[in-house]
VMD Tcl script that builds the backbone (N, CA, C; Angstrom):
set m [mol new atoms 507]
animate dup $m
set s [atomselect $m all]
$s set {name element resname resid chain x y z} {
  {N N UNK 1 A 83.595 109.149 123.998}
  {CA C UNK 1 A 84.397 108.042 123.497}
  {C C UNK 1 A 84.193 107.869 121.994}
  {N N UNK 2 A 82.773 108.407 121.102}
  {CA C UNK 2 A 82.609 107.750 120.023}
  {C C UNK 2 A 83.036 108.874 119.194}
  {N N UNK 3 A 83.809 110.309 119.824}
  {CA C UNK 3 A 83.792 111.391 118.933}
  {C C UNK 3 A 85.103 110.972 119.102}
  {N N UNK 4 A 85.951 110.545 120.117}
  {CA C UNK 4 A 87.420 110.271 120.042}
  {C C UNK 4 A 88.084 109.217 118.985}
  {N N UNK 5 A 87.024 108.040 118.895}
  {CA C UNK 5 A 86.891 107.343 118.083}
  {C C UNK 5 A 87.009 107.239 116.584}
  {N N UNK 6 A 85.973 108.712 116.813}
  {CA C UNK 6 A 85.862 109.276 114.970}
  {C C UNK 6 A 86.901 109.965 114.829}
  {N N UNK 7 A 87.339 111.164 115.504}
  {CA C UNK 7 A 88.241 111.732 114.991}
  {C C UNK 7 A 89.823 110.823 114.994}
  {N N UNK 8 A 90.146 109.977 115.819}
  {CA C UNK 8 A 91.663 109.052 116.069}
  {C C UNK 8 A 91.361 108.545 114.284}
  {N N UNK 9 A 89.920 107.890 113.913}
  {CA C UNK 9 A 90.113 107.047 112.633}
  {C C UNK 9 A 90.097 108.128 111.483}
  {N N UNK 10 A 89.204 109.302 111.585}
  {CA C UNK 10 A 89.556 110.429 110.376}
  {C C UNK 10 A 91.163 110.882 110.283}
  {N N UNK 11 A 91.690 111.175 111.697}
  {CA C UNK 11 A 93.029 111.425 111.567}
  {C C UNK 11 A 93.922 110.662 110.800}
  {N N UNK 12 A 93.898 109.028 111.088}
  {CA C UNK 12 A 94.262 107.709 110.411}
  {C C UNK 12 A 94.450 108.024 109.226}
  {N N UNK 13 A 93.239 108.158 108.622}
  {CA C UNK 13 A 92.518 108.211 107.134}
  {C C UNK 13 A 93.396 108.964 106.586}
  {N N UNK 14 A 92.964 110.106 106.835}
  {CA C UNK 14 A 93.754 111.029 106.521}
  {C C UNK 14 A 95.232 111.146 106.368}
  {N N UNK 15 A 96.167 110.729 107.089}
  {CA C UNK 15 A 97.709 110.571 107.208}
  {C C UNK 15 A 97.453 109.726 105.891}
  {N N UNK 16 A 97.078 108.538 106.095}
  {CA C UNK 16 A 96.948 107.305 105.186}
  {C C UNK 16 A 96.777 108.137 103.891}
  {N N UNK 17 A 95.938 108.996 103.393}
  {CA C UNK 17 A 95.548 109.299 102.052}
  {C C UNK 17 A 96.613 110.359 101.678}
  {N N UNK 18 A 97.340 111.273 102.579}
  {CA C UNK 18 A 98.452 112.132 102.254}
  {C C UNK 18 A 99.776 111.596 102.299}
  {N N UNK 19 A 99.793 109.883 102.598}
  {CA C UNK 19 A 101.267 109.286 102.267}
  {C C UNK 19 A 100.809 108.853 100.747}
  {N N UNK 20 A 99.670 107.696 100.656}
  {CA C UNK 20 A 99.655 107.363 99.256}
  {C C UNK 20 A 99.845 108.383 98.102}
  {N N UNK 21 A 99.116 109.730 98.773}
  {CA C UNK 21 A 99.065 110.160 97.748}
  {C C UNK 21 A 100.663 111.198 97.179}
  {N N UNK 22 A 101.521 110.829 98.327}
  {CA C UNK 22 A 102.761 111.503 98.356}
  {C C UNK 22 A 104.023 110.273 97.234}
  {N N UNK 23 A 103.282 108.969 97.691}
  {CA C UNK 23 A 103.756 108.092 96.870}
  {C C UNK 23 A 103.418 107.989 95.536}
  {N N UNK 24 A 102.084 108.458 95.109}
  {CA C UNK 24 A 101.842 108.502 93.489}
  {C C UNK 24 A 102.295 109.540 92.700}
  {N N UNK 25 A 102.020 110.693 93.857}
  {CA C UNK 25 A 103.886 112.054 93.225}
  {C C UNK 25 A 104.880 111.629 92.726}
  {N N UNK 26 A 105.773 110.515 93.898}
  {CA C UNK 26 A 106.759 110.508 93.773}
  {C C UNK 26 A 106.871 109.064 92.513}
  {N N UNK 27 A 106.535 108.000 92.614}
  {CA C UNK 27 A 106.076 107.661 91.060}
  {C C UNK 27 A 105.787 108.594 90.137}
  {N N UNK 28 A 104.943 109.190 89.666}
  {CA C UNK 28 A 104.630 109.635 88.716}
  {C C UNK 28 A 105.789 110.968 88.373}
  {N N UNK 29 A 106.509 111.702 88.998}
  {CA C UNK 29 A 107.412 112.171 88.890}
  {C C UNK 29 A 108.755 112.016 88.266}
  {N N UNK 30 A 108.934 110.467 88.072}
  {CA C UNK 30 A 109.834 109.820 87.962}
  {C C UNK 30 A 109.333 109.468 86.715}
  {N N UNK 31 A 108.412 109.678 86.262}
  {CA C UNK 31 A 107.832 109.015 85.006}
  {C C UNK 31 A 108.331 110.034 83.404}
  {N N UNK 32 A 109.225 109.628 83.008}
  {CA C UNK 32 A 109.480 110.271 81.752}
  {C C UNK 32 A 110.734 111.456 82.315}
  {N N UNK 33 A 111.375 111.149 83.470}
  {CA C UNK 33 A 112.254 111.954 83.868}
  {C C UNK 33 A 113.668 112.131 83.419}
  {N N UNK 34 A 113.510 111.095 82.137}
  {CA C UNK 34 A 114.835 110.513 81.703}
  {C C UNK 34 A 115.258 109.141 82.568}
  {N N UNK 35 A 116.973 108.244 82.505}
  {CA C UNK 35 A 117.489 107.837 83.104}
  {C C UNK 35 A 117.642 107.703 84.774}
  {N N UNK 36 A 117.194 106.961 85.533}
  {CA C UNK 36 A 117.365 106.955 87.064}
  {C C UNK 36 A 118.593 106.603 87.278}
  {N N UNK 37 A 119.401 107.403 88.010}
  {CA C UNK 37 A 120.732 107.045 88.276}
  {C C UNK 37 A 121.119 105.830 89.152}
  {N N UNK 38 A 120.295 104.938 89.588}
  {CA C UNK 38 A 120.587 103.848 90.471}
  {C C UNK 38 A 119.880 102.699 89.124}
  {N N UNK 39 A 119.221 102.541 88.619}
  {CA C UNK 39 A 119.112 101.395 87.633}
  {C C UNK 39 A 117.333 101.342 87.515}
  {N N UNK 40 A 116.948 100.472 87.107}
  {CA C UNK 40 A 115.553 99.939 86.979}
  {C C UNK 40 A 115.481 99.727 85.671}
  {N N UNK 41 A 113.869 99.658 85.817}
  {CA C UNK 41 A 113.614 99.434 84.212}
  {C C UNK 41 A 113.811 100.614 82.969}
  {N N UNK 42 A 113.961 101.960 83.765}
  {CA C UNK 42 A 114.429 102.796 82.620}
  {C C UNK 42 A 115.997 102.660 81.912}
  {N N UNK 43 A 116.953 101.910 82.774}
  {CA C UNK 43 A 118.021 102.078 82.033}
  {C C UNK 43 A 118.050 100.792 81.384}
  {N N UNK 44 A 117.162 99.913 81.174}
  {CA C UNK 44 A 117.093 98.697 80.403}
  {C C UNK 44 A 117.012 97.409 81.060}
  {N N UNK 45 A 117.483 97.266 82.466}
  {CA C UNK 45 A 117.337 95.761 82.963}
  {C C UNK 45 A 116.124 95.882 84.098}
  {N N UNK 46 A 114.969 95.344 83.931}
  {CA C UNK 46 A 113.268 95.330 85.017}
  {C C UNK 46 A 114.100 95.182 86.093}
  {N N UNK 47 A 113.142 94.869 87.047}
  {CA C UNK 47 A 113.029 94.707 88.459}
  {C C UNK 47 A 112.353 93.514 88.407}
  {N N UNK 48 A 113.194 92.529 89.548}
  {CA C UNK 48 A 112.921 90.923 89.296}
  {C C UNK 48 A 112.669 91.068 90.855}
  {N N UNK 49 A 112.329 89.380 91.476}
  {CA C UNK 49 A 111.994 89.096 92.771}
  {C C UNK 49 A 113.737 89.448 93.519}
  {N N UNK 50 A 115.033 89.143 92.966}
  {CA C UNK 50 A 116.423 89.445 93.360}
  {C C UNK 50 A 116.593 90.364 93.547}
  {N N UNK 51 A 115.872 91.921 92.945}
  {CA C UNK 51 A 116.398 93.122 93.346}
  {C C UNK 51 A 115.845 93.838 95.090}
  {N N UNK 52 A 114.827 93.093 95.401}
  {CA C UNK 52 A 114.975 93.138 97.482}
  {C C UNK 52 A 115.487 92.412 97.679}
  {N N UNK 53 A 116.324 91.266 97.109}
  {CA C UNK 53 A 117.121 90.572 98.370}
  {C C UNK 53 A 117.822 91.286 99.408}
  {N N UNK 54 A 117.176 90.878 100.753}
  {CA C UNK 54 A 118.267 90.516 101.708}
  {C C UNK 54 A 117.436 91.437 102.461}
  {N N UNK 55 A 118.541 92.170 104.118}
  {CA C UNK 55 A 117.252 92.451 104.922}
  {C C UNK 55 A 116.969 93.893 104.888}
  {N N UNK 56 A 115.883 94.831 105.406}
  {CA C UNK 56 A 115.668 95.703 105.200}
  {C C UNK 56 A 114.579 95.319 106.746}
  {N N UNK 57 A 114.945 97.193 107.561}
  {CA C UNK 57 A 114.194 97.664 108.620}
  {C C UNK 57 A 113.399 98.342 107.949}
  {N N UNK 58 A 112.272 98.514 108.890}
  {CA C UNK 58 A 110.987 98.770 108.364}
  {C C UNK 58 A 110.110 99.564 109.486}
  {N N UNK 59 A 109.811 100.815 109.000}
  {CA C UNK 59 A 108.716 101.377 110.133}
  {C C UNK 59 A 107.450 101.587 109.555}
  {N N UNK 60 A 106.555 100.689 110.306}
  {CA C UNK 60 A 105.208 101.299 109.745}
  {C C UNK 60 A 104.231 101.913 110.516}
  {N N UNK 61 A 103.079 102.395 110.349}
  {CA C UNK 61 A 102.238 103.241 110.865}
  {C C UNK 61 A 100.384 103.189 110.489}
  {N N UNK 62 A 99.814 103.403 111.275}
  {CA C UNK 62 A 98.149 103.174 110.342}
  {C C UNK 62 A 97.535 102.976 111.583}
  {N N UNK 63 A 96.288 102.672 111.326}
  {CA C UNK 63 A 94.765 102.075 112.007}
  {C C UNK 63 A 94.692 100.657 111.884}
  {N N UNK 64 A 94.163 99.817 112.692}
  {CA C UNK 64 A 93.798 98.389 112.420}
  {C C UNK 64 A 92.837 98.020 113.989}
  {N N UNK 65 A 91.591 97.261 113.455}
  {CA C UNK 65 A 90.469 96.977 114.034}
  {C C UNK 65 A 90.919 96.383 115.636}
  {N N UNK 66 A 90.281 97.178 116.570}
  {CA C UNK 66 A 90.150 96.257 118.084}
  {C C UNK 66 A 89.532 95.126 118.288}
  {N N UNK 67 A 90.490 93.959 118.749}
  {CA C UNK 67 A 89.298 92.327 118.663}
  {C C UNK 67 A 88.336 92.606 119.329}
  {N N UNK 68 A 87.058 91.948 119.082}
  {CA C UNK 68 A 85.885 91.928 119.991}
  {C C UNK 68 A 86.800 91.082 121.640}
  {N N UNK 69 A 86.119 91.871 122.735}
  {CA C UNK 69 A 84.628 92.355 122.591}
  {C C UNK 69 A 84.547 94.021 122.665}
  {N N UNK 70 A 85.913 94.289 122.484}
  {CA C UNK 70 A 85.883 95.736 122.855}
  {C C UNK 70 A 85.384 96.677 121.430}
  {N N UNK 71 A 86.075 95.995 120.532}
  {CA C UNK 71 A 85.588 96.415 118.994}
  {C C UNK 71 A 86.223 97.581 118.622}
  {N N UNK 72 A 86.153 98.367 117.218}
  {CA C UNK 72 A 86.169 99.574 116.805}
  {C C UNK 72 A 88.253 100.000 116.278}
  {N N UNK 73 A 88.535 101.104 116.556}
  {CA C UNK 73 A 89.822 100.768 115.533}
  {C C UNK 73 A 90.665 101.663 116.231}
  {N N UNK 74 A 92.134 101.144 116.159}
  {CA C UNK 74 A 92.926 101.475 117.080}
  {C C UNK 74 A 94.145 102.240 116.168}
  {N N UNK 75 A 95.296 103.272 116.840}
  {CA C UNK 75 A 96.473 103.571 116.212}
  {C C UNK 75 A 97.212 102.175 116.182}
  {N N UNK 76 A 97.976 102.147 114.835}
  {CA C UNK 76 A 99.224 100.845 115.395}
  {C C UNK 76 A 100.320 101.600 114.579}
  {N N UNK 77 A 101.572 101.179 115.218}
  {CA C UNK 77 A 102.752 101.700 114.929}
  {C C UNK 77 A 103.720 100.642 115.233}
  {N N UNK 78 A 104.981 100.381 114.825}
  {CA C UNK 78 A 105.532 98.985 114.609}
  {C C UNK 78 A 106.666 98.995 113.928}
  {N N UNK 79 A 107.932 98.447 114.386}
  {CA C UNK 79 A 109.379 98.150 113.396}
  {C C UNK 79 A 109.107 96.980 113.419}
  {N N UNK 80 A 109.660 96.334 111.877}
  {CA C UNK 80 A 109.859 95.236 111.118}
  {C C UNK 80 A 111.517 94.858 110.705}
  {N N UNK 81 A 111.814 93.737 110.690}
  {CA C UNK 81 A 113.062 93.112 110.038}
  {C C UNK 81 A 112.986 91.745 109.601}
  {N N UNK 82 A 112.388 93.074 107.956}
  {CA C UNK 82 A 111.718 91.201 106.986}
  {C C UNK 82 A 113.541 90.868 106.058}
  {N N UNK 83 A 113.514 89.968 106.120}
  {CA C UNK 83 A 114.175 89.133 105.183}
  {C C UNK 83 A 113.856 88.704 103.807}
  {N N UNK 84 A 114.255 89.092 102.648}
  {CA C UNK 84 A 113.826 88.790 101.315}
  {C C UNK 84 A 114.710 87.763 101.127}
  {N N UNK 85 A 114.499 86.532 100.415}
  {CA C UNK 85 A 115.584 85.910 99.966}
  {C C UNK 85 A 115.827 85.795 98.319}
  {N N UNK 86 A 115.517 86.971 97.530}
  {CA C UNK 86 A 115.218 86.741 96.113}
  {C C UNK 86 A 114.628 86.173 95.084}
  {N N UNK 87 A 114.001 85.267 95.815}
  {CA C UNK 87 A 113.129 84.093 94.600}
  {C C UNK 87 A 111.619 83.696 95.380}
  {N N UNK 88 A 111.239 84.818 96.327}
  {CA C UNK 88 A 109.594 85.034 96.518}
  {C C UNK 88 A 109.304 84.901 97.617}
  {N N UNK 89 A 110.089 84.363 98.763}
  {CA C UNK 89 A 110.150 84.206 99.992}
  {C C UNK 89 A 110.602 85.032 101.430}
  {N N UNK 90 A 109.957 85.885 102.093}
  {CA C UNK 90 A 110.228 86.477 103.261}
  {C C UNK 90 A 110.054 85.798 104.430}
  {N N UNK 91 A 111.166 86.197 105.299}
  {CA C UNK 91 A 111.091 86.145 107.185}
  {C C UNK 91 A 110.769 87.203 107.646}
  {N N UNK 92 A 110.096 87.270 109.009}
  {CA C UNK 92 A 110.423 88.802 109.480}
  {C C UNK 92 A 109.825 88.439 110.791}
  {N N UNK 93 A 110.506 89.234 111.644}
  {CA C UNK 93 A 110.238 89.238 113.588}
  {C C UNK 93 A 109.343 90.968 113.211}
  {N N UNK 94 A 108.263 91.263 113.898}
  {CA C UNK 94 A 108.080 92.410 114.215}
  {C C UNK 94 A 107.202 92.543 115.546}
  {N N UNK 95 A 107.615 93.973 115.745}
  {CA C UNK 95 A 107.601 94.816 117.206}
  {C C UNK 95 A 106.500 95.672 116.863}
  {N N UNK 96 A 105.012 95.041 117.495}
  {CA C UNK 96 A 103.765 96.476 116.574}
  {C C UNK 96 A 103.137 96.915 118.316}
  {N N UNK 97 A 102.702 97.876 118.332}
  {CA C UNK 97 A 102.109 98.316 119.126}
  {C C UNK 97 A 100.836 99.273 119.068}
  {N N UNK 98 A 99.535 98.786 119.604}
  {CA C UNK 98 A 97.941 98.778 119.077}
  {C C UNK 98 A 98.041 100.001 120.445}
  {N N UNK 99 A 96.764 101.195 120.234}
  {CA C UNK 99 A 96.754 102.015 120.588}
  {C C UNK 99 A 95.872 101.553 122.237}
  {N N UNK 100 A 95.007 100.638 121.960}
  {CA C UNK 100 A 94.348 100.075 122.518}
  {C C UNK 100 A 94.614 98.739 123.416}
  {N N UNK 101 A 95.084 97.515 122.142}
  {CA C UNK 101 A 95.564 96.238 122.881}
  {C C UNK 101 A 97.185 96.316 122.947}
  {N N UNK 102 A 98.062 97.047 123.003}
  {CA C UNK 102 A 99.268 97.420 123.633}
  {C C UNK 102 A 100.131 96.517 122.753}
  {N N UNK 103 A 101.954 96.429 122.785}
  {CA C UNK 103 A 102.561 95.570 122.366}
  {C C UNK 103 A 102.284 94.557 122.376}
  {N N UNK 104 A 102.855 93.927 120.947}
  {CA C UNK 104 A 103.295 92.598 120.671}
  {C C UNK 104 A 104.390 92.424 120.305}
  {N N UNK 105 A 105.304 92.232 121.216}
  {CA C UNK 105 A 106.635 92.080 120.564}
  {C C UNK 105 A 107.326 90.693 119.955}
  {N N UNK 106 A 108.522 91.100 118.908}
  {CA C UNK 106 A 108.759 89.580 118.719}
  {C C UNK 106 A 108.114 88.773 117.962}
  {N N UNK 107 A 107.191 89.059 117.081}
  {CA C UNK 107 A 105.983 88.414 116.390}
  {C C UNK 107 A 107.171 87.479 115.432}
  {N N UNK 108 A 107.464 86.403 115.137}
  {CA C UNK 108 A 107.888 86.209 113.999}
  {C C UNK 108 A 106.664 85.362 112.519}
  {N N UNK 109 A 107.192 85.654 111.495}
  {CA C UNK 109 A 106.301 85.615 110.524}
  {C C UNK 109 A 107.060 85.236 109.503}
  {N N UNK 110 A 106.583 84.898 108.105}
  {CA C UNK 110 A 106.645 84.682 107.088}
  {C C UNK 110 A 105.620 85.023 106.015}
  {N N UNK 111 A 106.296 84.947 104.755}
  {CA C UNK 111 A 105.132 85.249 103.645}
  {C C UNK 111 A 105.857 84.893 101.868}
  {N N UNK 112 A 105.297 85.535 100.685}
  {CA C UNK 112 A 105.647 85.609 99.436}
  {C C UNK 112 A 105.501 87.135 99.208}
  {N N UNK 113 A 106.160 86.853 97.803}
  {CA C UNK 113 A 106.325 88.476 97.450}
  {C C UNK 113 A 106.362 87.938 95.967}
  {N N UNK 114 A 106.068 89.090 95.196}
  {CA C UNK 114 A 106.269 88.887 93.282}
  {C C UNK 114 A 106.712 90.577 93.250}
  {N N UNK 115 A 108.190 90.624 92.333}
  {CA C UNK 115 A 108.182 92.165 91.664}
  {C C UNK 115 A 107.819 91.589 90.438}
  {N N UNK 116 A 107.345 93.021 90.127}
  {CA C UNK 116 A 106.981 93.532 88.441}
  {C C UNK 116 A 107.860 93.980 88.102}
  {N N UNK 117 A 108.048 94.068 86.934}
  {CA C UNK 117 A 109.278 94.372 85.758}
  {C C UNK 117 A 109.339 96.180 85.989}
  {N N UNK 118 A 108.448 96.463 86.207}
  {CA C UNK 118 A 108.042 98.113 86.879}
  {C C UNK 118 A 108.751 98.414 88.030}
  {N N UNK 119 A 108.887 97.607 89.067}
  {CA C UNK 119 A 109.366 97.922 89.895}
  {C C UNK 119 A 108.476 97.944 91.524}
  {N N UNK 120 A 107.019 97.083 91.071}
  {CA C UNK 120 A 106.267 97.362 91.778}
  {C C UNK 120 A 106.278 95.703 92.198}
  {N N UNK 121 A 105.643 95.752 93.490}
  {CA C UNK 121 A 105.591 94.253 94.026}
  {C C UNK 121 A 104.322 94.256 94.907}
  {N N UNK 122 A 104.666 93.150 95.262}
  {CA C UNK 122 A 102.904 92.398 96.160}
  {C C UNK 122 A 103.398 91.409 97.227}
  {N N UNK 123 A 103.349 91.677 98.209}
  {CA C UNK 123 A 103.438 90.332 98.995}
  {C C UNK 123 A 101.776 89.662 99.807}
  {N N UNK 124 A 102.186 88.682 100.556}
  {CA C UNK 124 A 101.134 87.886 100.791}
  {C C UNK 124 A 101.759 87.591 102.163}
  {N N UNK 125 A 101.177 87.794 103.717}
  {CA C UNK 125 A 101.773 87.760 105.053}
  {C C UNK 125 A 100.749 86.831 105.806}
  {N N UNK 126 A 101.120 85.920 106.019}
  {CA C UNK 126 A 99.989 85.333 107.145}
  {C C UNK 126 A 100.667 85.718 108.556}
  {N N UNK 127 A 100.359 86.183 109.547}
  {CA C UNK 127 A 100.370 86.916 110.439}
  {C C UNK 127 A 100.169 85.602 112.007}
  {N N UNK 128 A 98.847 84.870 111.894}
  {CA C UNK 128 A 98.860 83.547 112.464}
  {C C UNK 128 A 97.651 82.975 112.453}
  {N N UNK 129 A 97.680 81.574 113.350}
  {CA C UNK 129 A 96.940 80.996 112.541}
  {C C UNK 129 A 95.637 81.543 113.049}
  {N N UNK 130 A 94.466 81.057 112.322}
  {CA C UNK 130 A 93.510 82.065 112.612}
  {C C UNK 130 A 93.108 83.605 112.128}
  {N N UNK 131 A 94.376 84.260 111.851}
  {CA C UNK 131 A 94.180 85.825 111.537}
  {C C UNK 131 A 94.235 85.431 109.826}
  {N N UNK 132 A 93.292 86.850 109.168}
  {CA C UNK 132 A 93.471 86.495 108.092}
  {C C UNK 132 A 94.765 86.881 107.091}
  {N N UNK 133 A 94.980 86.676 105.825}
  {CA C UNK 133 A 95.716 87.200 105.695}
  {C C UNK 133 A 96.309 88.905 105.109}
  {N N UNK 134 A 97.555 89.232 105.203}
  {CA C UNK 134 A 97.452 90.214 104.823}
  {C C UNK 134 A 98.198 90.863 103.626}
  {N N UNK 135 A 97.619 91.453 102.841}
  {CA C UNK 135 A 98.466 91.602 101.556}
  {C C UNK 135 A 98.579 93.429 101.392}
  {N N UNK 136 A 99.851 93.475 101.064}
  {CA C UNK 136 A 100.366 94.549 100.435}
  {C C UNK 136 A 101.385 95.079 98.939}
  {N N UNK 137 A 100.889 96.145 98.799}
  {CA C UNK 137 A 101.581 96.103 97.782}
  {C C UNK 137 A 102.803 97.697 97.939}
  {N N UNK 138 A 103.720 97.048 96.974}
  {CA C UNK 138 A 105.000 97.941 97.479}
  {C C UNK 138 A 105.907 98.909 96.117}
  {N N UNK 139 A 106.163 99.874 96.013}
  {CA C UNK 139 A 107.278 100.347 95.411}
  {C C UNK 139 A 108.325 100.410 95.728}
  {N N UNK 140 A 108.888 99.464 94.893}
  {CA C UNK 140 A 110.519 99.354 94.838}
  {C C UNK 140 A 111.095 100.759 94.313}
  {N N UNK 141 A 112.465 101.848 95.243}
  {CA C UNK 141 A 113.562 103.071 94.768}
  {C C UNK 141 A 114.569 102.750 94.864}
  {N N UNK 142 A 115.025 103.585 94.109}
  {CA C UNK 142 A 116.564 103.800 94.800}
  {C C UNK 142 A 117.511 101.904 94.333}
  {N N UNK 143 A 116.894 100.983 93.431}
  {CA C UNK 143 A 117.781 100.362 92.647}
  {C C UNK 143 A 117.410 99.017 93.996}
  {N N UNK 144 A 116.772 99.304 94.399}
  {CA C UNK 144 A 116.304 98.396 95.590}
  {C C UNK 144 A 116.377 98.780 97.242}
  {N N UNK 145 A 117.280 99.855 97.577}
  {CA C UNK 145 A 118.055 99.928 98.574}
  {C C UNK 145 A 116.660 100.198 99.696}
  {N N UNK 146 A 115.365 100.909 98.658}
  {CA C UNK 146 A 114.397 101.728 99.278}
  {C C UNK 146 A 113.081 100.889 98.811}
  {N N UNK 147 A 112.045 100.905 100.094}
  {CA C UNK 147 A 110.541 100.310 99.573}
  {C C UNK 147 A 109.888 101.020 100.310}
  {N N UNK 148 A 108.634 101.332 100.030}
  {CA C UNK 148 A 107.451 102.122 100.614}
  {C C UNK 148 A 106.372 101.359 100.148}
  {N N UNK 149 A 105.199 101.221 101.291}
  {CA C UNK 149 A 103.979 100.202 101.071}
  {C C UNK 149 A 102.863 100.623 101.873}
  {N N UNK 150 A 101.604 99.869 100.935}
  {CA C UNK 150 A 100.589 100.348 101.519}
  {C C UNK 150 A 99.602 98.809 101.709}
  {N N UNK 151 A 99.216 98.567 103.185}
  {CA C UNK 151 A 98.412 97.577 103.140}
  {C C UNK 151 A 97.089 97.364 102.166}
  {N N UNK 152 A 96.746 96.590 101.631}
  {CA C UNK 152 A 95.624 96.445 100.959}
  {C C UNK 152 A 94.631 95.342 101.336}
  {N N UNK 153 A 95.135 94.568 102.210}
  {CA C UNK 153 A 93.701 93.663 102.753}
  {C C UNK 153 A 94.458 93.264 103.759}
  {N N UNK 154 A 93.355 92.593 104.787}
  {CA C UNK 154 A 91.965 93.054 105.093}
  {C C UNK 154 A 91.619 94.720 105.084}
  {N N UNK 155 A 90.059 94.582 104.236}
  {CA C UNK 155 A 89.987 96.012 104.133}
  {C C UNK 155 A 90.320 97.187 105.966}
  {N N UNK 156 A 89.913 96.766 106.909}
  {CA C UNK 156 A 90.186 97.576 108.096}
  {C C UNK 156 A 91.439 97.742 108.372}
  {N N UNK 157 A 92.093 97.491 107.765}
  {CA C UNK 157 A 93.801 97.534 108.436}
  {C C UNK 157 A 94.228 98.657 107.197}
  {N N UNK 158 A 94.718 99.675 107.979}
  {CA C UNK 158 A 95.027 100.956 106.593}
  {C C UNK 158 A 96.564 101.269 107.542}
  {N N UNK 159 A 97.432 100.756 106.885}
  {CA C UNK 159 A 98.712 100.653 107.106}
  {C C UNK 159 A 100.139 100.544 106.396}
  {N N UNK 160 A 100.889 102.090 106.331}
  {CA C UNK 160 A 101.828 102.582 105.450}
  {C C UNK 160 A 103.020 101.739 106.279}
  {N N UNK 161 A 104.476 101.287 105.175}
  {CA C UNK 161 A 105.623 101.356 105.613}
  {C C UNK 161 A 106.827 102.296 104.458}
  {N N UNK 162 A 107.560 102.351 105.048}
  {CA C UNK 162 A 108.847 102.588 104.780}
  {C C UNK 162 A 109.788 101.366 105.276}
  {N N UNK 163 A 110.553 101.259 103.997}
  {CA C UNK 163 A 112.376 100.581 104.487}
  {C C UNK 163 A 113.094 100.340 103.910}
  {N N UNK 164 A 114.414 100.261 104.579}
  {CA C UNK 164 A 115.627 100.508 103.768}
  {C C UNK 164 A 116.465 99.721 104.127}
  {N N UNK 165 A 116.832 98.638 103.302}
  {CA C UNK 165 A 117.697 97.565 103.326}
  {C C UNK 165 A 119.173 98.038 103.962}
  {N N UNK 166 A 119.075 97.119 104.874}
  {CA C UNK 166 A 120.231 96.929 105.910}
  {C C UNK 166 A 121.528 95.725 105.452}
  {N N UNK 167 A 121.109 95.525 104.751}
  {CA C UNK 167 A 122.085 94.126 104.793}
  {C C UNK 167 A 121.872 93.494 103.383}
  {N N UNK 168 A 122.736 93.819 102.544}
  {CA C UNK 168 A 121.826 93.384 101.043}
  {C C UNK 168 A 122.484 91.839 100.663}
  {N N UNK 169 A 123.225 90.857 101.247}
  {CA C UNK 169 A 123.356 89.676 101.705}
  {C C UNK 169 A 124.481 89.090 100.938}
}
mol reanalyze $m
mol bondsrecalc $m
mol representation Tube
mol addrep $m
């Protein structure tokens, strides 16, 4: 059980460190590439909290800790349909499923978000009451249409998304 353990969370790790690091490619690629043909801050107007408005599906993927008393760290995998409303505020229902403690469907939630003039953003998710919270940070593509993210706290939760606005409002 404790070698299945190790290897399910090295595997984790691992995926986890070959998306980020597929995401700092694809940033840094873009860096000095000239003009982006969908807009941003290279053709002269930043990236404000308005450029995610509206809704965007979302698949994410990662590791995140088993509650006591069983303990230790599970696959989770999960669609999202957060709602941006442009001026710092998200909704979102999501569908996650723990490798271990099984679906939760239906979760609904809320949170904040800030973009950078870069194109980069941060949100802030309280999840419920009791749980702590959870923050990620995101790259805004593609002029908004596209976001990719990587959880950043709580440190045990190592969890990538993708999504692509469905409904730009």
């Amino acid at each position: 059980m404790k070698t299945k353990l190790i290897k399910t969370t090295v595997k984790g790790a691992s995926v986890t460190l070959l998306v980020s690091a597929g995401l700092l490619l694809l940033v840094a690629g873009t860096q000095g590439s000239g003009p982006a043909p969908s807009g941003g801050p290279e053709m002269g107007f930043p990236c404000t909290d308005a450029t995610i408005r509206g809704t965007y599906g979302i698949q994410m993927q990662g590791t995140g800790p088993v509650p006591p008393p069983v303990g230790g760290t599970q696959t989770l995998v999960g669609v999202v349909r957060r709602t941006y409303d442009g001026m710092g505020n998200f909704t979102q229902i999501d569908n996650v499923h723990g490798s271990v403690t099984g679906w939760t469907p239906d979760r609904p939630g809320s949170g904040t978000y800030q973009v950078n003039p870069d194109c980069t953003a941060a949100t802030q998710f309280q999840p419920g009451p009791g749980a702590p919270p959870i923050e990620e940070r995101i790259v805004i593509v593609d002029g908004g249409s596209e976001l990719y993210s990587i959880t950043t706290n709580p440190p045990p939760l190592l969890v990538t998304t993708i999504g692509k606005r469905t409904d730009p409002r």
